[in-house]
MARDRENVO-773106 format. One line per field, with one value per residue: x, y, z of N, C-alpha, C, O, CB in turn; residue number from 0. Coordinates in nm, 3 decimals. Last residue first. Glycine has a CB too. Layout:
BEGIN
n.X	c(X  ...);
n.Y	c(Y  ...);
n.Z	c(Z  ...);
ca.X	c(X  ...);
ca.Y	c(Y  ...);
ca.Z	c(Z  ...);
c.X	c(X  ...);
c.Y	c(Y  ...);
c.Z	c(Z  ...);
o.X	c(X  ...);
o.Y	c(Y  ...);
o.Z	c(Z  ...);
cb.X	c(X  ...);
cb.Y	c(Y  ...);
cb.Z	c(Z  ...);
nr	c(NUM  ...);
// end
This chain:
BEGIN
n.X	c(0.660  0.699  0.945  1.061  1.023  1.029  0.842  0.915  1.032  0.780  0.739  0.886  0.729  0.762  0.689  0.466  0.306  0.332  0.158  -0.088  -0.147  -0.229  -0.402  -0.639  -0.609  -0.667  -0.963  -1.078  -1.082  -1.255  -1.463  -1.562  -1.531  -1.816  -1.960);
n.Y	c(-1.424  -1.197  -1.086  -1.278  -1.103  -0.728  -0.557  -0.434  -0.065  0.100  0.162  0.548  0.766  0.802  0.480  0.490  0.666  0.555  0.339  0.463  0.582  0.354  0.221  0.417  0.396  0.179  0.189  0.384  0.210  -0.005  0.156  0.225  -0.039  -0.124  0.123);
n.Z	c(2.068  1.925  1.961  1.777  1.555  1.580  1.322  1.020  0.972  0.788  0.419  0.319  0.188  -0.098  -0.207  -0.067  -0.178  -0.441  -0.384  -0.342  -0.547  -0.765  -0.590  -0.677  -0.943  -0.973  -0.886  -1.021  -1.247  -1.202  -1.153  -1.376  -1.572  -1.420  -1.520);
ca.X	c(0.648  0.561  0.859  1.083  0.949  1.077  0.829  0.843  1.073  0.879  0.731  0.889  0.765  0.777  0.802  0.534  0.298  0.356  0.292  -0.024  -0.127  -0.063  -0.320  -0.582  -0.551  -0.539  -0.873  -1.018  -1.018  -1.122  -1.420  -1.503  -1.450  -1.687  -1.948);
ca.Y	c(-1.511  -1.238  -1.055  -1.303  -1.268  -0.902  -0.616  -0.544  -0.266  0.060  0.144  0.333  0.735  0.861  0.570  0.388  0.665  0.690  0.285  0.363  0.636  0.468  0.163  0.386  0.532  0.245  0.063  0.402  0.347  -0.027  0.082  0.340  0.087  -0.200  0.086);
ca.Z	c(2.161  1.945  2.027  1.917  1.569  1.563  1.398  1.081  0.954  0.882  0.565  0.310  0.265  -0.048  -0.243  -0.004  -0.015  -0.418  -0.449  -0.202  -0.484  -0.780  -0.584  -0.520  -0.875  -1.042  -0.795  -0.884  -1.264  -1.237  -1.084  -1.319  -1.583  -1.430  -1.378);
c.X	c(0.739  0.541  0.711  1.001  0.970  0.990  0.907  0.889  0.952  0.901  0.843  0.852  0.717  0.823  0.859  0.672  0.442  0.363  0.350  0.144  -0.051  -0.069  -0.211  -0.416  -0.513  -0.497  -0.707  -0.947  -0.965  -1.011  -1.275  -1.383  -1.396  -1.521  -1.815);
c.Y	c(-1.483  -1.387  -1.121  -1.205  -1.291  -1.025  -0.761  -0.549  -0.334  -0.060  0.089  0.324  0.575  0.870  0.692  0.434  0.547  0.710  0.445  0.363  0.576  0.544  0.268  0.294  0.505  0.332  0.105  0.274  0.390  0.112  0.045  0.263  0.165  -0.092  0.011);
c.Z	c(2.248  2.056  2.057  2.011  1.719  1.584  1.456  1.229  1.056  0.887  0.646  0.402  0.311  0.145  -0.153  -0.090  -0.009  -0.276  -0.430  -0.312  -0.340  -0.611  -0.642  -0.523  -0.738  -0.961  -0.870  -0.850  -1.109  -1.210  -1.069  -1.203  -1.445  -1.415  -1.355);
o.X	c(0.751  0.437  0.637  0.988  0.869  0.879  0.879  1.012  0.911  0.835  0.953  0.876  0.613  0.904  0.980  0.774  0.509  0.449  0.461  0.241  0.021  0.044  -0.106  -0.328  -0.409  -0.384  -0.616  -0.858  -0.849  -0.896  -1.200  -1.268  -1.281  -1.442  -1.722);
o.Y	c(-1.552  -1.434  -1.111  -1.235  -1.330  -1.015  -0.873  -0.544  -0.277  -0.152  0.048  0.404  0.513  0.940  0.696  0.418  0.555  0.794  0.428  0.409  0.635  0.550  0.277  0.325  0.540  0.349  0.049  0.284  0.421  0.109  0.055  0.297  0.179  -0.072  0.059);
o.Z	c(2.350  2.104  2.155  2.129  1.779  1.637  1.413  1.235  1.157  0.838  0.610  0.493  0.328  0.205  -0.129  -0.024  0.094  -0.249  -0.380  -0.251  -0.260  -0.562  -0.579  -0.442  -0.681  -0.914  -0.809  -0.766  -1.079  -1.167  -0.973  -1.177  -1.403  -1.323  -1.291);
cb.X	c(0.650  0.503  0.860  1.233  1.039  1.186  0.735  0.869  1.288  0.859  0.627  1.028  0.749  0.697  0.763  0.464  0.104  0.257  0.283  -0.142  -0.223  -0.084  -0.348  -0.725  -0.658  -0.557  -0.945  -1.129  -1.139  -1.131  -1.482  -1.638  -1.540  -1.702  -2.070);
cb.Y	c(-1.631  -1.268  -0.959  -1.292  -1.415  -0.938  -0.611  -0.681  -0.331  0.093  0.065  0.215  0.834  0.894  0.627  0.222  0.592  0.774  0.204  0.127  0.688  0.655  0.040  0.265  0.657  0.314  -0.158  0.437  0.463  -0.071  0.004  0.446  0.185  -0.282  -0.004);
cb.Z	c(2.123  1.781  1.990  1.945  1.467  1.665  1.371  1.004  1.048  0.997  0.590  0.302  0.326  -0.110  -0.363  -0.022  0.068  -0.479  -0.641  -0.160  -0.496  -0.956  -0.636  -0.429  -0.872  -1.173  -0.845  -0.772  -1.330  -1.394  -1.106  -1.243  -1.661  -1.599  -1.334);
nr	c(34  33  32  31  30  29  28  27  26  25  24  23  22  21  20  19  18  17  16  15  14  13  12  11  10  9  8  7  6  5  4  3  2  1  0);
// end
């Protein structure tokens, strides 16, 4: 159980690090917008 667990929390995470290689997120948002 522990294992499998571990196994998808690898994979979800190669796959966000692969989303974010492939395509970077966008810039933040300015500060002066929020106020």
């Amino acid at each position: 159980m522990v294992e499998d667990s571990d196994f998808e929390r690898l994979e979800y995470l190669g796959m966000l690090i692969k989303g974010l290689g492939l395509n970077p997120p966008p810039p933040p948002p300015p500060a002066l917008h929020h106020y």
